[in-house]
N, CA, C and O atoms as a GROMACS GRO file, in nm:
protein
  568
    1UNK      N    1   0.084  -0.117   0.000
    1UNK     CA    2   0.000   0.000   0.000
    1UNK      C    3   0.089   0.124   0.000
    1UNK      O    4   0.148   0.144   0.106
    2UNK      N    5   0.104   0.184  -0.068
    2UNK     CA    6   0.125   0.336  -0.087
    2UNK      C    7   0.036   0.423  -0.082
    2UNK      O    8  -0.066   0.432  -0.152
    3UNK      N    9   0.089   0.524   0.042
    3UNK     CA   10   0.025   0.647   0.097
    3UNK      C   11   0.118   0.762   0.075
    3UNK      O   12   0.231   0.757   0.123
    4UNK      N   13   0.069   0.889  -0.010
    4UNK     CA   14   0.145   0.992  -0.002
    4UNK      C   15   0.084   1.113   0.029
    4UNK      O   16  -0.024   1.166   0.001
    5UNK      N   17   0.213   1.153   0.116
    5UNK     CA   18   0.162   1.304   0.160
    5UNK      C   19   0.204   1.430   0.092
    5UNK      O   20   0.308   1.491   0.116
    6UNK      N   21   0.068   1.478  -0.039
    6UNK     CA   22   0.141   1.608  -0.106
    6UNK      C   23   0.072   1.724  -0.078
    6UNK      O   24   0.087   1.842  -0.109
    7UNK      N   25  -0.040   1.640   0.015
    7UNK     CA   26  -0.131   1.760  -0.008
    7UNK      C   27  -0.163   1.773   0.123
    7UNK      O   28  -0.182   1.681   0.202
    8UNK      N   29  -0.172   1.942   0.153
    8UNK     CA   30  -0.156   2.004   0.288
    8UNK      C   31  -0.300   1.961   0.339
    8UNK      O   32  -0.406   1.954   0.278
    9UNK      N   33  -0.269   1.934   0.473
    9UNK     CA   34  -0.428   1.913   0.589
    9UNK      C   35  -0.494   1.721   0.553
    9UNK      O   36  -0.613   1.688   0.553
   10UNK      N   37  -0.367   1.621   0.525
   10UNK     CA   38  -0.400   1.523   0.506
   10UNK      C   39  -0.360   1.454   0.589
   10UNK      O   40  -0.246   1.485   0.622
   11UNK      N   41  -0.423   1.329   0.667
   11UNK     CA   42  -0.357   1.304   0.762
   11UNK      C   43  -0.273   1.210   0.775
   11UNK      O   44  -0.212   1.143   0.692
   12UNK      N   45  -0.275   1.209   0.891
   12UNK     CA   46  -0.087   1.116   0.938
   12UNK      C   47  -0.143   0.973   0.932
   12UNK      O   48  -0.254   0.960   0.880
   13UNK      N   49  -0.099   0.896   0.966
   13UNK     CA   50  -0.121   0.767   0.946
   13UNK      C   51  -0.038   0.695   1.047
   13UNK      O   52   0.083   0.675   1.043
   14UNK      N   53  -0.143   0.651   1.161
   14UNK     CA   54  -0.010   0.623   1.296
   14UNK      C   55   0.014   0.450   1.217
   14UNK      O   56  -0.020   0.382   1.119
   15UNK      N   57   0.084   0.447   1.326
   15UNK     CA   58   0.156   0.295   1.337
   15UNK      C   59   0.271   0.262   1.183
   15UNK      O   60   0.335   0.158   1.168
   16UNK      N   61   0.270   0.394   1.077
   16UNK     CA   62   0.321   0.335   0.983
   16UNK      C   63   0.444   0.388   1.002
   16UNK      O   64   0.477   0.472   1.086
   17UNK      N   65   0.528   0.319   0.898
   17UNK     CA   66   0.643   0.378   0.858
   17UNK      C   67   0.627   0.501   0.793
   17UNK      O   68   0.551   0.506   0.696
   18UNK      N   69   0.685   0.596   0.830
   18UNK     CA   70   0.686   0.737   0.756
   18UNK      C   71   0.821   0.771   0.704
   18UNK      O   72   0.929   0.766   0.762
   19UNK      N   73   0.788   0.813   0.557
   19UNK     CA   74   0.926   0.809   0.467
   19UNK      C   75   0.943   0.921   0.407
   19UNK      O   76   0.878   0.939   0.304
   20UNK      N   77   1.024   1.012   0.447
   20UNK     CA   78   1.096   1.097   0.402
   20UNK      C   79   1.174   1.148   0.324
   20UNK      O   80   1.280   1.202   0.358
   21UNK      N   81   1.112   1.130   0.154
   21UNK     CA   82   1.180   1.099   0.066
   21UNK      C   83   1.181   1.193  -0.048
   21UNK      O   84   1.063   1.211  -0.078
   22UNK      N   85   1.273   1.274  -0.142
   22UNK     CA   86   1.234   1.329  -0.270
   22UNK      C   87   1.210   1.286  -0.375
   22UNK      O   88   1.136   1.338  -0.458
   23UNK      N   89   1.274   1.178  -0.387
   23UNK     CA   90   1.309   1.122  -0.544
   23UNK      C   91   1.179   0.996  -0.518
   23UNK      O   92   1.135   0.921  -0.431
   24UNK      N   93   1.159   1.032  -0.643
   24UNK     CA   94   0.980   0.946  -0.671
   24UNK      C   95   1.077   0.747  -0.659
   24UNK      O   96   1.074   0.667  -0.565
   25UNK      N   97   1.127   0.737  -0.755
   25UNK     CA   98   1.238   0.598  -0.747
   25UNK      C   99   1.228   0.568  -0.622
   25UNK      O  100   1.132   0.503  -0.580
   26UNK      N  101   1.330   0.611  -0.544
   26UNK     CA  102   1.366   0.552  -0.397
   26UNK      C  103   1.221   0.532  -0.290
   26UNK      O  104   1.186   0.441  -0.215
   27UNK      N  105   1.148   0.694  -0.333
   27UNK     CA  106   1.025   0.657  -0.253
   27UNK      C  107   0.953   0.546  -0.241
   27UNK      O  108   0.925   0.480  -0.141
   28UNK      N  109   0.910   0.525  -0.414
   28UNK     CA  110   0.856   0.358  -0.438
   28UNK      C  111   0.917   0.230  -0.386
   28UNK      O  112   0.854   0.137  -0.336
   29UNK      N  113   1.064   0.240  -0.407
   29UNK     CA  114   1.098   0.132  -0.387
   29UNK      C  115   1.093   0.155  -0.188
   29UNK      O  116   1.086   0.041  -0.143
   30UNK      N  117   1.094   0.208  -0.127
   30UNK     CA  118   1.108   0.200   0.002
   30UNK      C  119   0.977   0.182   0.048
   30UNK      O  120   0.992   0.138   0.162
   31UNK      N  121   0.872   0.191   0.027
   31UNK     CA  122   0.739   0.163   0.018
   31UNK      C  123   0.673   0.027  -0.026
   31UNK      O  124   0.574  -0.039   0.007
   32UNK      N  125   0.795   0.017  -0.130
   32UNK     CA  126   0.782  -0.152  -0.201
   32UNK      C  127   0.798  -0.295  -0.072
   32UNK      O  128   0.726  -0.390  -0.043
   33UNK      N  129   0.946  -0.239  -0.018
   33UNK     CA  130   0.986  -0.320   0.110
   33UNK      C  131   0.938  -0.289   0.195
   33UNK      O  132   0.925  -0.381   0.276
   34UNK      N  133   0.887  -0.173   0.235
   34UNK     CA  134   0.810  -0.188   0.337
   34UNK      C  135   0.694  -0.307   0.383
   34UNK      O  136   0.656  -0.372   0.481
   35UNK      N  137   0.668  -0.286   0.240
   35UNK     CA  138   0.504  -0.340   0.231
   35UNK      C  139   0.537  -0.493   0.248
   35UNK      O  140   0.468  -0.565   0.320
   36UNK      N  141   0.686  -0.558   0.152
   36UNK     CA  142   0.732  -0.654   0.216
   36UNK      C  143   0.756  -0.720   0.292
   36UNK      O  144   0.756  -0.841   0.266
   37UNK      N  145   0.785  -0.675   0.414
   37UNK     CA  146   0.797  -0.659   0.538
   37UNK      C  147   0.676  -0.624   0.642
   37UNK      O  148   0.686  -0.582   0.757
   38UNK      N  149   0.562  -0.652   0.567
   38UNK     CA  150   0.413  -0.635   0.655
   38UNK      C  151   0.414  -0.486   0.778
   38UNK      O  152   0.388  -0.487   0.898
   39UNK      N  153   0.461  -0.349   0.670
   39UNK     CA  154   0.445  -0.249   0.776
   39UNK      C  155   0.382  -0.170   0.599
   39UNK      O  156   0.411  -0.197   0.482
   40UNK      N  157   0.292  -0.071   0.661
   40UNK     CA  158   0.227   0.019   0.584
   40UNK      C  159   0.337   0.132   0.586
   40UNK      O  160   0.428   0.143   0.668
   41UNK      N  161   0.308   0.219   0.472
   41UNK     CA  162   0.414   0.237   0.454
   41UNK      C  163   0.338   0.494   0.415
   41UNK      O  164   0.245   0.510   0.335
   42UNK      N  165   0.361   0.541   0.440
   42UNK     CA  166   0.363   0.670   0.391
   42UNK      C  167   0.462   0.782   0.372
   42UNK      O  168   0.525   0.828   0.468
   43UNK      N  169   0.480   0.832   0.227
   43UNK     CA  170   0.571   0.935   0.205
   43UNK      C  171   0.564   1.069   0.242
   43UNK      O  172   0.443   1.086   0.254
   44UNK      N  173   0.615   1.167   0.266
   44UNK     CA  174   0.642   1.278   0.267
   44UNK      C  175   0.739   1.344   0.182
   44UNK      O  176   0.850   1.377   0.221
   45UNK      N  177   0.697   1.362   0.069
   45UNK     CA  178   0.801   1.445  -0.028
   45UNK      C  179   0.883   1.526   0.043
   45UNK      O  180   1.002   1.493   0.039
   46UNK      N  181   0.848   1.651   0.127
   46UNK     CA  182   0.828   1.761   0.174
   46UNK      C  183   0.865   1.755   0.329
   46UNK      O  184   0.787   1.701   0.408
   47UNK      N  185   0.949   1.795   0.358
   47UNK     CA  186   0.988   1.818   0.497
   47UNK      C  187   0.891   1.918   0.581
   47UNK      O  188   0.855   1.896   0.696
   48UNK      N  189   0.861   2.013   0.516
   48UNK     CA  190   0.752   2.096   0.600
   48UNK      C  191   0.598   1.994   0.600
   48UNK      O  192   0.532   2.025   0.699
   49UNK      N  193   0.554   1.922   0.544
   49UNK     CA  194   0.444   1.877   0.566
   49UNK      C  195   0.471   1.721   0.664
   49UNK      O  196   0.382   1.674   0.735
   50UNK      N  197   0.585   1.668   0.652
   50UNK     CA  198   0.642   1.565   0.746
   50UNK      C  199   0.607   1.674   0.892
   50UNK      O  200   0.534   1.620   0.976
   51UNK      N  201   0.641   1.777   0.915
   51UNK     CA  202   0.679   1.836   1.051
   51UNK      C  203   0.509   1.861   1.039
   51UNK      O  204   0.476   1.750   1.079
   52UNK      N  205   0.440   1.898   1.025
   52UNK     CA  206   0.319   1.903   1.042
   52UNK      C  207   0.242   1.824   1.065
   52UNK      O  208   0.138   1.836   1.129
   53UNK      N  209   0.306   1.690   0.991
   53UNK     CA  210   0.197   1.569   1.065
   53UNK      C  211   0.267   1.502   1.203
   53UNK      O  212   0.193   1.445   1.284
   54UNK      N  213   0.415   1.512   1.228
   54UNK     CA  214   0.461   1.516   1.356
   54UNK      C  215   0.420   1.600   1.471
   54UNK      O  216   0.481   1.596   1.578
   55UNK      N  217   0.336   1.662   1.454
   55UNK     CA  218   0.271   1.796   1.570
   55UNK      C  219   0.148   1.717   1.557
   55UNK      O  220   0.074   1.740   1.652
   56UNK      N  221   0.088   1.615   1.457
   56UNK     CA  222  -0.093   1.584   1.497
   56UNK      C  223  -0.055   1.469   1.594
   56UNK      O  224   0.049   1.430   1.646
   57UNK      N  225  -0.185   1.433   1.596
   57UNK     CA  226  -0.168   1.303   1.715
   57UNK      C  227  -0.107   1.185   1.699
   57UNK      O  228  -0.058   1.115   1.788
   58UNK      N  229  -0.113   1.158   1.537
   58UNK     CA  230  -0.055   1.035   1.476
   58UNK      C  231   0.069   0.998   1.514
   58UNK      O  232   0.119   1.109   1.530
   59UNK      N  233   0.170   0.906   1.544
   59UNK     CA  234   0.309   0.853   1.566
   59UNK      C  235   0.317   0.757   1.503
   59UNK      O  236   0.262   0.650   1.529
   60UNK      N  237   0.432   0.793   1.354
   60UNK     CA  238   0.486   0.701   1.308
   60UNK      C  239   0.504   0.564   1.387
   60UNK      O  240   0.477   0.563   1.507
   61UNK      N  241   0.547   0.461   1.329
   61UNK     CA  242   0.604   0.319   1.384
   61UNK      C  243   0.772   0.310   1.398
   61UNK      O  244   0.851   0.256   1.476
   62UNK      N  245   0.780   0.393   1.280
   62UNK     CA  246   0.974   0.412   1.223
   62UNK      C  247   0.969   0.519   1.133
   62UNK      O  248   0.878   0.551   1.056
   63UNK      N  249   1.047   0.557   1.147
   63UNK     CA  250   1.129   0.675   1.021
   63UNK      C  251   1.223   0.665   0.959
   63UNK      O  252   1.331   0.629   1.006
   64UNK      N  253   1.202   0.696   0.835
   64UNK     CA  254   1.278   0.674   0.702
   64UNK      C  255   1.362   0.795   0.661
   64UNK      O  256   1.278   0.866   0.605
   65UNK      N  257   1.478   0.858   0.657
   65UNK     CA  258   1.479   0.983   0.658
   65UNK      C  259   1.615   0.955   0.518
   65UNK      O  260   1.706   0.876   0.542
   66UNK      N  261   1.611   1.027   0.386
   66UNK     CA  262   1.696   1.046   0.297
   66UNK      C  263   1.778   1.160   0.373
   66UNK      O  264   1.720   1.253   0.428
   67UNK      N  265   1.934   1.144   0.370
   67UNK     CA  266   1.998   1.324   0.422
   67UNK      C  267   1.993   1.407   0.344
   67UNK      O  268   2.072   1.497   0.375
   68UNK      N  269   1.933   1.428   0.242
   68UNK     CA  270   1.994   1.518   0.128
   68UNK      C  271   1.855   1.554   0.078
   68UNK      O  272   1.805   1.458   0.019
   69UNK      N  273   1.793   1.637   0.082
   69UNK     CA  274   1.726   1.622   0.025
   69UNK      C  275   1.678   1.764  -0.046
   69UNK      O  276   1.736   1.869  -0.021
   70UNK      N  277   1.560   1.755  -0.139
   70UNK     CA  278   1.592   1.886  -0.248
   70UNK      C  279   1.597   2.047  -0.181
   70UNK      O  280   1.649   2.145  -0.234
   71UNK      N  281   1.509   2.036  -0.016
   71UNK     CA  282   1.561   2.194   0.009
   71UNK      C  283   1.639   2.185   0.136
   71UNK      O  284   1.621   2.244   0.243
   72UNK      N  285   1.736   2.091   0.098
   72UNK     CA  286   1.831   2.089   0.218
   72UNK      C  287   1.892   1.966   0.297
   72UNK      O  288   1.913   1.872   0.220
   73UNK      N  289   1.920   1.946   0.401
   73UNK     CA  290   1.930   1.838   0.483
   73UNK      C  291   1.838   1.752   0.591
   73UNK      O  292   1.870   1.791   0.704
   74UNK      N  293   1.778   1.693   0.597
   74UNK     CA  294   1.738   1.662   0.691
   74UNK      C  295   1.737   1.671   0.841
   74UNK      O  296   1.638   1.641   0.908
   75UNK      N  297   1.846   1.713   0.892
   75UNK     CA  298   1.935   1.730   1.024
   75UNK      C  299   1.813   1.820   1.125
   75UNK      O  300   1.824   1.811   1.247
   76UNK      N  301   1.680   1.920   1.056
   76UNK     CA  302   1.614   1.912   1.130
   76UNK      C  303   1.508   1.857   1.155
   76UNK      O  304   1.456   1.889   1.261
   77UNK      N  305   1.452   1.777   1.086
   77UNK     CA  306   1.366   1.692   1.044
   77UNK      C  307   1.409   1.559   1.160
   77UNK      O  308   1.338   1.531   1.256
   78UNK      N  309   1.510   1.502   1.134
   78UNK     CA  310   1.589   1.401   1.273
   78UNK      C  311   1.576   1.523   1.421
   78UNK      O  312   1.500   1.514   1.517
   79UNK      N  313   1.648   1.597   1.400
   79UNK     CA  314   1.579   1.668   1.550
   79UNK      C  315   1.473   1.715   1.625
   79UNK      O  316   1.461   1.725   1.748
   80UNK      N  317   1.359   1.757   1.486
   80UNK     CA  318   1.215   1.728   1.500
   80UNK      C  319   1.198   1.583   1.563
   80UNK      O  320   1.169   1.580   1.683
   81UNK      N  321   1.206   1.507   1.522
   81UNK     CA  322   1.156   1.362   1.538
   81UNK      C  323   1.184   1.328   1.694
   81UNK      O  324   1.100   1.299   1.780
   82UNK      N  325   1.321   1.339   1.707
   82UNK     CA  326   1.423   1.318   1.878
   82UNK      C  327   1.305   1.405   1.944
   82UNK      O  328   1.225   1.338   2.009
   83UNK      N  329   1.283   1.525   1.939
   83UNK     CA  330   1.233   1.586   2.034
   83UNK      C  331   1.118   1.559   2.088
   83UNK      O  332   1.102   1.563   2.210
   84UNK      N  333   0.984   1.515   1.965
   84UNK     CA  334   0.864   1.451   1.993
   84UNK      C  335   0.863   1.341   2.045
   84UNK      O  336   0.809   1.331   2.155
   85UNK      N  337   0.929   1.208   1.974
   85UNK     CA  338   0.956   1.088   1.994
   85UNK      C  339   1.056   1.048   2.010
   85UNK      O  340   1.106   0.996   1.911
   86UNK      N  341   1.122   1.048   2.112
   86UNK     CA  342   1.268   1.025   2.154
   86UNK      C  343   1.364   0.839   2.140
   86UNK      O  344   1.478   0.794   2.125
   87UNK      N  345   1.207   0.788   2.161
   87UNK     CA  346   1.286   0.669   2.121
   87UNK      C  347   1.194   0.568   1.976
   87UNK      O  348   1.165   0.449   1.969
   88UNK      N  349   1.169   0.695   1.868
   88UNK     CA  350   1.150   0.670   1.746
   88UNK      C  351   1.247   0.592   1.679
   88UNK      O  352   1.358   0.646   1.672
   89UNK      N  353   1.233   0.464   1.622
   89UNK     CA  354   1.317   0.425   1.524
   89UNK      C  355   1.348   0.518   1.450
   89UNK      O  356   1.255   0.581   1.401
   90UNK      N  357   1.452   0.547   1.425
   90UNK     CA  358   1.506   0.644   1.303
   90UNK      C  359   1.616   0.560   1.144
   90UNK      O  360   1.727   0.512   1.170
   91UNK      N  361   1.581   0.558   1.052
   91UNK     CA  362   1.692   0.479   0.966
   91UNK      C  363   1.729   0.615   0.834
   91UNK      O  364   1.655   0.679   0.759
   92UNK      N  365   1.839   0.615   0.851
   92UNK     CA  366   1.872   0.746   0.748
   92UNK      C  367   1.901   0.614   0.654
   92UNK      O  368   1.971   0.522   0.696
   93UNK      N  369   1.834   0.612   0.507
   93UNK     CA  370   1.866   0.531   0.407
   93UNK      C  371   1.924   0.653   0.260
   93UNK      O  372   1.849   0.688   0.169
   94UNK      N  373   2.091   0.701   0.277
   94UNK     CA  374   2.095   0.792   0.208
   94UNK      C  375   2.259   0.739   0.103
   94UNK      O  376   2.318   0.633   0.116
   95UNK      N  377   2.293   0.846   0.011
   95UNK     CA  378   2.365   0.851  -0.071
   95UNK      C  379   2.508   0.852  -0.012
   95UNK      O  380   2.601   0.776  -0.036
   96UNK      N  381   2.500   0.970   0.082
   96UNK     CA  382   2.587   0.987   0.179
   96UNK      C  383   2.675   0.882   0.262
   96UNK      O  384   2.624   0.776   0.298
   97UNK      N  385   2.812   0.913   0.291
   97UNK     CA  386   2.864   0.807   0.371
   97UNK      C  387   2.782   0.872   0.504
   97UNK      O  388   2.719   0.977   0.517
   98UNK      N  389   2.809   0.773   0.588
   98UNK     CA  390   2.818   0.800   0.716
   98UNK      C  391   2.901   0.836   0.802
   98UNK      O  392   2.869   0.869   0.917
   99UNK      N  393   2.996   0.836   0.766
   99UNK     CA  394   3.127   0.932   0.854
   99UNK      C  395   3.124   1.076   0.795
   99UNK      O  396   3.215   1.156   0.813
  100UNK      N  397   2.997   1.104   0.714
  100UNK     CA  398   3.005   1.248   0.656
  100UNK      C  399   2.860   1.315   0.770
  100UNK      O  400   2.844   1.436   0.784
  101UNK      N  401   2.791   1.236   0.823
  101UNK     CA  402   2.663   1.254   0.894
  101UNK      C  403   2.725   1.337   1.009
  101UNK      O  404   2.846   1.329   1.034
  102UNK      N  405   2.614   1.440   1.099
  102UNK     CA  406   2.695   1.476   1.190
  102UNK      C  407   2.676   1.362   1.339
  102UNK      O  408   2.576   1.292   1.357
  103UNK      N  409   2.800   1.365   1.433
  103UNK     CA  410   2.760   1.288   1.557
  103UNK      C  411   2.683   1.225   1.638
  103UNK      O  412   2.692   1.116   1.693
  104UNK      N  413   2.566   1.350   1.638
  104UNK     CA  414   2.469   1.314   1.719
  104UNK      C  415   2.375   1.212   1.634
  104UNK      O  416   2.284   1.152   1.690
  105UNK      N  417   2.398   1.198   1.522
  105UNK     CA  418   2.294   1.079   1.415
  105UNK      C  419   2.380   0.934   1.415
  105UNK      O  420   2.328   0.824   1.432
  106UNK      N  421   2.519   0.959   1.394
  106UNK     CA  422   2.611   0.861   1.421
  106UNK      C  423   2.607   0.759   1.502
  106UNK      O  424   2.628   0.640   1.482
  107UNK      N  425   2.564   0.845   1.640
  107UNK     CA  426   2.632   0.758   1.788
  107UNK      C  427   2.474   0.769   1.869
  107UNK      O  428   2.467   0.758   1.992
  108UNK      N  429   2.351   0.793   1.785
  108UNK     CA  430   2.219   0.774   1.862
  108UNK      C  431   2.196   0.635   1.800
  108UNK      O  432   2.204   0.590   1.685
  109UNK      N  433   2.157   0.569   1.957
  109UNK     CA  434   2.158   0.431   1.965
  109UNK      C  435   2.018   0.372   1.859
  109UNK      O  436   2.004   0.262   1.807
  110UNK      N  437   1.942   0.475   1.855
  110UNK     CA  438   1.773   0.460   1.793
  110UNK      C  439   1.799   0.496   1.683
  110UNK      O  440   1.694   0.537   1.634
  111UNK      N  441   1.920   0.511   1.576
  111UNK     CA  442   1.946   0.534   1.480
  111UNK      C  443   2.032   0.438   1.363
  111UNK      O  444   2.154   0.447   1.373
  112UNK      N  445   1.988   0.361   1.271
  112UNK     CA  446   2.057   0.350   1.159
  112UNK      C  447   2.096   0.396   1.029
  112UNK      O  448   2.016   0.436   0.944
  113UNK      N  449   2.222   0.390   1.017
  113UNK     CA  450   2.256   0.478   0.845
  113UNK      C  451   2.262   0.350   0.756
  113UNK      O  452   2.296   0.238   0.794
  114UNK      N  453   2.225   0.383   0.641
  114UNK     CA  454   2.241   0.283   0.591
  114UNK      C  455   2.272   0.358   0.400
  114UNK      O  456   2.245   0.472   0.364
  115UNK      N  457   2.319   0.274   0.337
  115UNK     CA  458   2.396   0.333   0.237
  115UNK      C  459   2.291   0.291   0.089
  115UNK      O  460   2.277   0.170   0.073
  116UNK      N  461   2.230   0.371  -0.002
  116UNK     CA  462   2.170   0.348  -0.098
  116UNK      C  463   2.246   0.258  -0.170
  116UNK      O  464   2.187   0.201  -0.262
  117UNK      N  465   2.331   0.239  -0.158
  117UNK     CA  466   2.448   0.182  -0.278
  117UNK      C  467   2.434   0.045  -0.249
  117UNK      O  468   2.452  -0.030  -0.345
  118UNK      N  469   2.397  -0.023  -0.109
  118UNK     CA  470   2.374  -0.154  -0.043
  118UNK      C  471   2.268  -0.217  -0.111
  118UNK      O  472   2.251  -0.338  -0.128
  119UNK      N  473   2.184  -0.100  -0.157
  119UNK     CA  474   2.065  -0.185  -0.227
  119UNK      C  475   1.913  -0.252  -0.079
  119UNK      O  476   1.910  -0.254   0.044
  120UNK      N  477   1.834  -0.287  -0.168
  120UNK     CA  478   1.744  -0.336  -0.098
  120UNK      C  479   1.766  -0.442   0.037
  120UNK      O  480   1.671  -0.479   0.107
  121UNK      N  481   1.901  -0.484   0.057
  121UNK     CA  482   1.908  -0.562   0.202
  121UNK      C  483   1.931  -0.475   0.321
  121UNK      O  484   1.871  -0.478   0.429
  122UNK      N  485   2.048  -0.382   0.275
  122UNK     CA  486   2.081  -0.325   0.367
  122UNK      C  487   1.932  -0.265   0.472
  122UNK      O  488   1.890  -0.264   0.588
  123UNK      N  489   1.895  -0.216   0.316
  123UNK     CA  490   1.740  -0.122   0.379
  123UNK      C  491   1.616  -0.236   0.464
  123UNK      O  492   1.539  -0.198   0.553
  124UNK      N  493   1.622  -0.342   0.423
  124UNK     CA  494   1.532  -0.455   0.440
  124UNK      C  495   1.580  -0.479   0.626
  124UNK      O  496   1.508  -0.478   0.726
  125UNK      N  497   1.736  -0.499   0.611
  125UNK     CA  498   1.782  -0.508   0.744
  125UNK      C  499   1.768  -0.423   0.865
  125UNK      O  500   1.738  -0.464   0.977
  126UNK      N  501   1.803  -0.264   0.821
  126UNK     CA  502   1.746  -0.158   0.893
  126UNK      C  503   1.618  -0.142   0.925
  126UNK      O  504   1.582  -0.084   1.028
  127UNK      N  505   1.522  -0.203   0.821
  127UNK     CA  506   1.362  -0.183   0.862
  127UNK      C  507   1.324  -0.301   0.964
  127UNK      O  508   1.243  -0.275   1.053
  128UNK      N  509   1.375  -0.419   0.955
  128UNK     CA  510   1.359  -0.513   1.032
  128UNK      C  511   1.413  -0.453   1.177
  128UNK      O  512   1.315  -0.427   1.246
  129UNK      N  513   1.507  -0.431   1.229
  129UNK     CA  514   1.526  -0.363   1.310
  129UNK      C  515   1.449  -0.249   1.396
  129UNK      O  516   1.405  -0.245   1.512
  130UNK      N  517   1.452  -0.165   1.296
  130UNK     CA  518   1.291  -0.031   1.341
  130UNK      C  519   1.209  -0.090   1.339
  130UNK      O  520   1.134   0.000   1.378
  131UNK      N  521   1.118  -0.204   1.323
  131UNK     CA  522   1.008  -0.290   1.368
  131UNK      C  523   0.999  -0.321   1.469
  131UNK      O  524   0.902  -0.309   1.544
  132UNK      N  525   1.128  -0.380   1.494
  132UNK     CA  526   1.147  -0.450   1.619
  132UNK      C  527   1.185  -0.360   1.736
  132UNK      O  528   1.261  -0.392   1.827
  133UNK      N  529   1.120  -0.237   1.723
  133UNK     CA  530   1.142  -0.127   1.820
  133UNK      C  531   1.334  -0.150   1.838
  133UNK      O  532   1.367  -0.152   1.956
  134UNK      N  533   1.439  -0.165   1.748
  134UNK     CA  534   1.569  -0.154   1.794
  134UNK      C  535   1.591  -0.230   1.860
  134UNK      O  536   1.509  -0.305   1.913
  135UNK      N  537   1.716  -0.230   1.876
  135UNK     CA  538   1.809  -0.284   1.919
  135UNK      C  539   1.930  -0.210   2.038
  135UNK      O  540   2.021  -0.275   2.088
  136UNK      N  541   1.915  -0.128   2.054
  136UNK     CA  542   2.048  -0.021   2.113
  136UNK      C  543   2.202  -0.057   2.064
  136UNK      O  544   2.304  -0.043   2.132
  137UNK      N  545   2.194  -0.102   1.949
  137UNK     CA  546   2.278  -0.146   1.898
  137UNK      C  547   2.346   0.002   1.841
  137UNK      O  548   2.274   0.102   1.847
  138UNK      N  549   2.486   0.012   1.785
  138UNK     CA  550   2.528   0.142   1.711
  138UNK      C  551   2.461   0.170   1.623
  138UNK      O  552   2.422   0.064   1.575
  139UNK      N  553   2.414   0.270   1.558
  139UNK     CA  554   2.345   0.354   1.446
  139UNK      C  555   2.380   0.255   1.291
  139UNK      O  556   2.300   0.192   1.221
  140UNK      N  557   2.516   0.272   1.277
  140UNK     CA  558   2.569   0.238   1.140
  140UNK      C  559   2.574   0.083   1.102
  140UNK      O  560   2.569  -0.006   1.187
  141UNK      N  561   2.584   0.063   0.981
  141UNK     CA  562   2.544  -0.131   0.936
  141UNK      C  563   2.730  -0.170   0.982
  141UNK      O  564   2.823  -0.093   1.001
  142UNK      N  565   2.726  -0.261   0.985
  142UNK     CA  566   2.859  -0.338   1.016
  142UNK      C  567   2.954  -0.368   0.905
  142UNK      O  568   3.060  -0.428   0.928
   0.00000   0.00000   0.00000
């Protein structure tokens, strides 16, 4: 099931994975495994309308967060998230290395990076994980 959020005053969708994504490609396919993986799955093109459905009542299950994205970085979008839901699964699934991320995304225990270039396991592995409410395991894949 694919759910997207483009349009302002639509609502959140608790218990799902919420995905934070620009590029239409990656969105699908992260939506694809989701759905694989028996979790519903909703996009947020748009970082300002992600932060808007983080203020309704709804709470994601996990978060999907690209770092890069078309008006900027994500870095407040992850600090949005920490602040509401502190022990939110978080999985940055981005282009980016991870020794380029800053610290506090690095070394938060409720956090995985994971590398587009890994392809669909890496991401499959990280989501299995954010299901499983974590691990307190380190952020980054091994």
């Amino acid at each position: 099931m694919i759910s997207e959020r483009g349009d302002v005053g639509a609502p959140p969708l608790s218990g799902a994975v919420w995905i934070v994504e620009d590029e239409p490609a990656a969105a699908a396919l992260a939506v694809d495994l989701c759905a694989d993986n028996g979790a519903p799955a909703l996009v947020y093109r748009d970082g300002q309308l992600f932060l808007e459905a983080l203020r309704a009542d709804a709470r994601p299950r996990a978060l999907v967060l690209d770092w890069r994205l078309e008006r900027g970085l994500s870095a407040p979008l992850f600090m949005a998230a920490r602040h509401r839901e502190p022990s939110l699964p978080i999985v940055f699934w981005t282009g980016t290395a991870a020794s380029a991320l800053p610290t506090m995304i690095r070394d938060d225990p409720r956090a995985r990076i994971v590398d587009k270039a890994s392809g669909a396991v890496g991401f499959e592995d990280a989501l299995r994980w954010a299901l499983g409410a974590g691990n307190g395991s380190r952020g980054t894949e091994p």
